[in-house]
N, C-alpha and C positions, 0 to 999 in steps of 0.2 A: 504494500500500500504506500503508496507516494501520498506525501505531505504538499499542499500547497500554499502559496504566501499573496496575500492580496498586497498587488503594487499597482503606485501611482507614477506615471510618467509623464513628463514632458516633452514632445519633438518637435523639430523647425520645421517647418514647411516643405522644406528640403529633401527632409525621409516620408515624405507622405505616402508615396507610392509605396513602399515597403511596408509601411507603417499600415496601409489599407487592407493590405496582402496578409499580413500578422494578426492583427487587432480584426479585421473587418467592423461590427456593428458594437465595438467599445468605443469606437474613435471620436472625442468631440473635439469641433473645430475651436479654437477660440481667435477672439477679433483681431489680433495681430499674425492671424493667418497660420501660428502654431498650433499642435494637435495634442489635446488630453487623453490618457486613456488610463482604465480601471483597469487593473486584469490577475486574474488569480493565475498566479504561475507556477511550476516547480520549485518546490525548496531545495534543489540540490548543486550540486556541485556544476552543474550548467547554467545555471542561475547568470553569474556574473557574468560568464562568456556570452551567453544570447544578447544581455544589457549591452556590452562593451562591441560589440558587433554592429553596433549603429555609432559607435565611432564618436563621434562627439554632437550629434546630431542629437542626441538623447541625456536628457536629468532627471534621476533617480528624485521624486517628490518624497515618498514615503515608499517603506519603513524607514525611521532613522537610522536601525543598524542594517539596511543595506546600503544605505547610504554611505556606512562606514567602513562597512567589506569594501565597498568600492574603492574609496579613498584610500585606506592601506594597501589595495592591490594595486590603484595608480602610483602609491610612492615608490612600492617595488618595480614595478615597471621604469620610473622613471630614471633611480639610482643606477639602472644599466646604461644608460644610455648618458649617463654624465660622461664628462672628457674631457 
């Protein structure tokens, strides 16, 4: 039995195509042409890759501790690429 996690997200306009493809009927538009969406997701260890997979197109609204898996996996990420 897989566990899921209700998340909140934010995308540009940008990823909308993808985002329609994904989300279909969670998708709302908001006035500045960005897209909201609800969506109960897996809690697992594909979590973060699916999020980060829209690249920077995409902010993690809620939970706050995805928010913060996130951020410690961007710092690790980043630390390789210093020079």
């Amino acid at each position: 039995h897989e566990d899921f996690i209700e998340v909140t997200l934010l995308f540009d306009k940008e990823a909308s195509f993808r985002v329609y493809d994904e989300f279909a009927d969670q998708v709302a538009c908001n006035s500045d042409g960005s897209l909201s969406v609800e969506a109960q997701l897996p809690d697992n260890e594909h979590l973060l890759s699916f999020i980060l997979s829209f690249g920077d197109k995409v902010e993690v609204i809620a939970p706050q501790a995805i928010r913060h898996k996130l951020q410690n996996c961007l710092k690790k990420l980043q630390s390789k690429y210093i020079t």
